[in-house]
N, C-alpha and C positions, 0 to 999 in steps of 0.2 A: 504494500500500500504506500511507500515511499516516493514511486514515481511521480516526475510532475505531471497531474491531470490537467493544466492549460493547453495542453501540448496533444492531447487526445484528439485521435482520428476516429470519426462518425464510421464503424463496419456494419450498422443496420440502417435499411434507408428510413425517411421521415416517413413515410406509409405505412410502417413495419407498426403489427398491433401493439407492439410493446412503447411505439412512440402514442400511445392513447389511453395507456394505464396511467390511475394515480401513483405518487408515492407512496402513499402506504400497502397500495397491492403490490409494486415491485420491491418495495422490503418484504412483505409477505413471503414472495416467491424467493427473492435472492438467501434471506436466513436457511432456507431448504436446500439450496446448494451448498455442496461439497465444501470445508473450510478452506481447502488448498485450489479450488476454484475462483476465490474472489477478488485475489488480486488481477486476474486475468479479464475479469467481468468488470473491476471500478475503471479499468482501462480503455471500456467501449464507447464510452457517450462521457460528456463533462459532466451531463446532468447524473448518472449513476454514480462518478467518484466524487460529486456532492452529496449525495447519501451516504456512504461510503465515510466522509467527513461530520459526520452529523450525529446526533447524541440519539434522535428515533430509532436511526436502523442497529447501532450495538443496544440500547436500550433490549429493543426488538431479542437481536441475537442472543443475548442476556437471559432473556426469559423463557424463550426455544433450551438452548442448548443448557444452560444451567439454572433450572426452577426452582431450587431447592438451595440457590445458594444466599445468605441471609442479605435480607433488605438492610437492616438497621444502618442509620446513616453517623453514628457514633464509631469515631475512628482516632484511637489516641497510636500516642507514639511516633519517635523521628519518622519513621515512613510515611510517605505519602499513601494513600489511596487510589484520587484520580479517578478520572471519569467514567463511563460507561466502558469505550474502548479499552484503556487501560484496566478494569476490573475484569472483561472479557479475556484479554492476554495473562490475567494474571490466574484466572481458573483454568485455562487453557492449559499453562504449564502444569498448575498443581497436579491435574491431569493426566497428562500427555507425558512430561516429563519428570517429572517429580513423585509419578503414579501414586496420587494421595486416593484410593480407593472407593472408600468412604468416608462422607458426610464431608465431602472435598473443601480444603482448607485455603479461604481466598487469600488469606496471610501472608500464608507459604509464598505462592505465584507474586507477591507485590516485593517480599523480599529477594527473591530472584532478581527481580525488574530491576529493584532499588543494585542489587549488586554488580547487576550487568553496566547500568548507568554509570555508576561509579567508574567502573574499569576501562570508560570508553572517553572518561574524558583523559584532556591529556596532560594534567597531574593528577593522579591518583594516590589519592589516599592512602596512607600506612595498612598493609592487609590487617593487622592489628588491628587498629582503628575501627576498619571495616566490619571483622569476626565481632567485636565488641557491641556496637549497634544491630546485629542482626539481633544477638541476644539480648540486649537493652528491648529491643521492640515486643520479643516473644513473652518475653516477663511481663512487659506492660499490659500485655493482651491479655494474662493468664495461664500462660504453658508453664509446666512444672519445670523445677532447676535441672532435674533431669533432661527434659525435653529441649531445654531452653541450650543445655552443652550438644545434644545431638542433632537436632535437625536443622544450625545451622553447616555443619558441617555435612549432611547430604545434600543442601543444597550448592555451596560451595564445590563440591565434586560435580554433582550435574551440570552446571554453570562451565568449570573449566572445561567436563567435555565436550560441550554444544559451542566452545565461544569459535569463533572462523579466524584459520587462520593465516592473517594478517601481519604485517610488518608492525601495526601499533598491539596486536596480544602480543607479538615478541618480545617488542620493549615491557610491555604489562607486565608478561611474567618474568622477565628477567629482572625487572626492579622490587618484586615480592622475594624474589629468589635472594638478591642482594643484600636484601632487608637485615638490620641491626637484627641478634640473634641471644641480643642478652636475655635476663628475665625478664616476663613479662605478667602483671601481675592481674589474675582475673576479673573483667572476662574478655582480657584482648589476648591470651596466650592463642596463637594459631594452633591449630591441631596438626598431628604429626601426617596422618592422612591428606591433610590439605598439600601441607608442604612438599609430601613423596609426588602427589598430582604434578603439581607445579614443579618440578626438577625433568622429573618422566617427558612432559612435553616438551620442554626445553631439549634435552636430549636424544628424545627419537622425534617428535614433530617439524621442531625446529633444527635439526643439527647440523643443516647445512647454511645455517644464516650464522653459528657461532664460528668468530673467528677463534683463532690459536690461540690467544689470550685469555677471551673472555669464556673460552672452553676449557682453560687452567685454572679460572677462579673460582668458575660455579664447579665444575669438580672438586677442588679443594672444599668449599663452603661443604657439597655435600656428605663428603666422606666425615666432616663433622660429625654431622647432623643425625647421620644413617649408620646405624654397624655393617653392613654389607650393602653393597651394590649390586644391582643386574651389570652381567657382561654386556647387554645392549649400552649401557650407559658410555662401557670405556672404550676407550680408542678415539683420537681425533683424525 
């Protein structure tokens, strides 16, 4: 949905019955198609990637695809929430990728969001930092201190697996990688699963964008960090 819709080419002519429907029939029909079909549909007409833009039709998809997910408009904690679209993408993940099963958690999906955000601007935040507010916000909600140490850190692993890879996740995860390694004191300690994530890609993802230097320090850094290595890891 990214693409600029000014720029859209008319592929249905004005006679076409679809140029005679309301808006709210052609939300009607477009929530019924396919998820992975609509960026290809907000493409067709300016007037669809107006809808497409607009709070009725995720509203709409909101209530098709996830009915059950709660109304209440009380929303504490650093996270944002965000609008129809953005609470759309955020059950989508909990979903999809984060496979929250049941009584699907819209939380989950906004701290994704919130972490992907983060990691895309171009100073990023101390992963520290980052780990710390995820858990800051689950507390605020309610998750137990249990909950609140593990399920930031499966979303963090599903995150670094989906993020695309880019010349700026390179720099990303090479500057988490770099990251001060003293104590840290809860709840910004990184988890050690995070950090194995974050080396692994570096290493087999990326290991052709390391030069010979900077493949001598993140090797050192992790032979700290880790008692054993994968043999994928060694060798420049």
């Amino acid at each position: 949905m990214n693409k600029s819709k000014d720029n859209v080419e008319p592929t249905i002519k004005d006679d076409s019955p679809f140029e005679k429907l309301q808006e709210d029939l052609l939300i009607e029909i477009f929530i019924r198609v396919p998820i992975s079909e609509w960026e290809q549909i907000s493409s067709v007409r300016k007037q669809w990637a107006n809808l497409f833009r607009g709070e009725c039709f995720w509203q709409a998809a909101l209530n098709r695809t996830f009915p059950f997910a709660t109304k209440t408009q009380r929303w504490i904690g650093p996270i944002r929430r965000g609008l129809n679209k953005r609470r759309f993408v955020a059950l989508y993940i909990s979903r999809n990728i984060l496979r929250v099963d049941i009584d699907i958690d819209e939380m989950l999906g906004h701290i994704s969001l919130f972490l992907k955000d983060q990691l895309q601007l171009s100073t990023t935040p101390a992963s520290g930092v980052l780990h710390g507010t995820l858990i800051d916000q689950l507390i605020v909600c309610g998750k137990s201190k249990e909950e609140a140490d593990e399920l930031p850190t499966k979303i963090w692993l599903a995150l670094l697996d989906n993020l695309e890879d880019t010349k700026h996740t390179f720099v990303v995860l090479k500057s988490i990688a770099q990251e001060y390694d003293g104590f840290l004191p809860y709840p910004y300690s990184r988890p050690i699963k995070v950090q194995w994530k974050v080396f692994e890609k570096l290493f087999v993802d990326f290991h052709d964008l390391l030069d010979h230097s900077e493949y001598c320090d993140l090797i050192g850094i992790a032979k700290k960090k880790f008692q054993t290595l994968p043999h994928l890891w060694l060798g420049y």
